[in-house]
N, C-alpha and C positions, 0 to 999 in steps of 0.2 A: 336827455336822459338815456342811459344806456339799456337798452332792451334784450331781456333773456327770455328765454319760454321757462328755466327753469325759476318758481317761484320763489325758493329759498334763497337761492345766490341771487335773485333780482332785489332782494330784501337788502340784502349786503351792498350789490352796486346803489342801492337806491340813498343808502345812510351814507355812502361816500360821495354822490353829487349834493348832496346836503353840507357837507363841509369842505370840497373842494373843487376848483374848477377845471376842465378838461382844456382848458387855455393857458399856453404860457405865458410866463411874465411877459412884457415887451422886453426887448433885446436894449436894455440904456445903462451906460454905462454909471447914470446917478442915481440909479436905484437904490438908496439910503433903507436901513433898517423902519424909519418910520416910514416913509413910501409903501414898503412891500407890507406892512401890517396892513395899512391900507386898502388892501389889493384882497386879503384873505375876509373870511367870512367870515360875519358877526357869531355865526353860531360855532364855529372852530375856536375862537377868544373867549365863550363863553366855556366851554370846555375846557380850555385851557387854566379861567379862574375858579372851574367848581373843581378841577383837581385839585388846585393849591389850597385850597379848601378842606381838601382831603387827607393831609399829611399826619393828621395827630392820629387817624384811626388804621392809617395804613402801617402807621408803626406798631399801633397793636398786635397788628394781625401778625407782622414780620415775628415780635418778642412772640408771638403765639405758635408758630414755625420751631424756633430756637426750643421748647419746652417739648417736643415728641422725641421719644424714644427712636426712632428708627434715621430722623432726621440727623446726618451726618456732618454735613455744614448750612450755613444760610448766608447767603450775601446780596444785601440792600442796595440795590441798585436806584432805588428811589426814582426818579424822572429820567426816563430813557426818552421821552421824547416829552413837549412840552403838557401833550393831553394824557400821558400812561404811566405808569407805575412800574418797576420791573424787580422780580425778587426771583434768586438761582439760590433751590431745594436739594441739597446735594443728599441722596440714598444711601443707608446703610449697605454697604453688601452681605447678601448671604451664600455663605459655603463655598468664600471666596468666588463669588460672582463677580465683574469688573465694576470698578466706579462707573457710577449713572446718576445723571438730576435732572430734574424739570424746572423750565425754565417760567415763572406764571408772571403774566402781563394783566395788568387791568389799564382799560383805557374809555376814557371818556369820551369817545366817539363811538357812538351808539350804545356806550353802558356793556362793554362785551369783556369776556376771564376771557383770556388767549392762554395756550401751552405751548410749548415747544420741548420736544424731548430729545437728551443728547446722550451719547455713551460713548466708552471707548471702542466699543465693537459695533459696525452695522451689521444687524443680525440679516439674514438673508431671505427667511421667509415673510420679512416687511415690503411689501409690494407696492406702497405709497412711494411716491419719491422723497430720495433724502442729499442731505448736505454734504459732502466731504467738507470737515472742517481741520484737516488736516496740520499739526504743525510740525516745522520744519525738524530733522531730527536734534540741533545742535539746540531744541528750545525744554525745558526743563517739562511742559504738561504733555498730559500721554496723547498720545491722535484720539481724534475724537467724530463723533458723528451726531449733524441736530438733524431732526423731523417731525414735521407737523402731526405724525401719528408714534403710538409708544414704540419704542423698538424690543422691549424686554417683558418679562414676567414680573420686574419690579416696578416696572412706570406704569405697565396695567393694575398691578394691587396698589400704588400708592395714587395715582392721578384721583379715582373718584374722591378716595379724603381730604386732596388739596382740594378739591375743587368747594367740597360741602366747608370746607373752613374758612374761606372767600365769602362764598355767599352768608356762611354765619356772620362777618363784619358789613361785607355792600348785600345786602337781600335783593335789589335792583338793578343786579346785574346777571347776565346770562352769559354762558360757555359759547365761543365762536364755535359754530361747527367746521370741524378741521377737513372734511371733504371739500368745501369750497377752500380753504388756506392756500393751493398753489393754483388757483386761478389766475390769469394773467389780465389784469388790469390793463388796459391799453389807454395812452396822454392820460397823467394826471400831476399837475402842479400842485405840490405841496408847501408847505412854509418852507421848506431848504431846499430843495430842488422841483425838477421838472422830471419825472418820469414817461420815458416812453413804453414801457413795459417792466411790472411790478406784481410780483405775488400779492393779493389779495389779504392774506395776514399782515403782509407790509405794511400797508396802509396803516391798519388798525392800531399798528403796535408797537412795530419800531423796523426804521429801515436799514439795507445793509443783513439782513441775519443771514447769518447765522453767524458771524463777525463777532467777537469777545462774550462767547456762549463756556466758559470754561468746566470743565467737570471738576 
């Protein structure tokens, strides 16, 4: 087990040696899909069937999304990874503010709302670290920026209502705290790969981010 002094984030490493191991696969070149299930933990596969379990109320909540006045677009990302959920909250702007959305994750490893916030502009007074999500100029969406914390005035008044309208469909799930999100996780095999150093939210919610985060 991995040992913090800090209790909060020991909370978090502690739900992650729970469903996966600080050991790589073996190095074989027949490591067949049923082999490597094999290899993952019983209580990661249950996660995995209480999400799919989960589908008929997550669509609720989506069509519950699509009906707010301020909500600009929504798109279903459904199963970003085989335990999480993923839906991108696209914001009204006001007084020609730039496009901005929240990206909400629920995931069935440890019952946790994950956010991720993305805009066109990294605002500067954001002292958390963040993403360049840049795309190339010949690509049709505008540059873009995610991070674990809001970057704007819009992602701070809109996050708390995402978050209350989650817990109004799962009541049994809690908001990850985003102070631990860029923690660095050190050796952890997961069902697709072997990570040797990994954000923290990663784990939880989906790997790769800030990767087809679009505004």
């Amino acid at each position: 087990m991995r040992q913090i002094v800090n209790k909060d984030l020991q909370k978090y490493l502690s739900i992650v040696d729970e469903y996966y191991s600080s050991e790589a696969f073996p190095n074989d070149p027949n490591l067949d899909r049923e082999k490597v299930l094999s290899l993952l933990s019983d209580k990661l596969k249950v996660a995995w069937h209480a999400a799919d379990l989960t589908a008929e109320v997550w669509g609720h909540l989506v069509l519950s999304f699509r009906n707010k006045a301020w909500v600009r677009f929504v798109r279903n990302w459904d199963k970003a990874t085989p335990h999480t959920y993923k839906l991108i909250v696209g914001i009204e702007p006001d007084n020609g503010d730039p496009p901005c959305s929240i990206v909400v994750f629920l995931s069935f490893i440890g019952r946790q709302i994950g956010m991720l916030y993305v805009d066109t502009l990294a605002a500067g007074s954001n002292n958390r670290p963040f993403y360049d999500h840049s795309r190339n100029s010949g690509n049709s969406f505008p540059i873009s920026f995610a991070s674990y914390s809001p970057l704007n005035k819009l992602h701070k008044k809109y996050s708390a209502e995402i978050l209350e309208e989650v817990i109004k469909f799962f009541p049994d799930f809690t908001l990850f705290e985003s102070q631990f999100a860029d923690y660095k996780v050190k050796g952890v095999q997961t069902e697709e790969d072997y990570f040797v150093d990994i954000d923290l939210f990663m784990i939880f919610f989906e790997r790769g981010l800030p990767a087809g985060v679009p505004t």
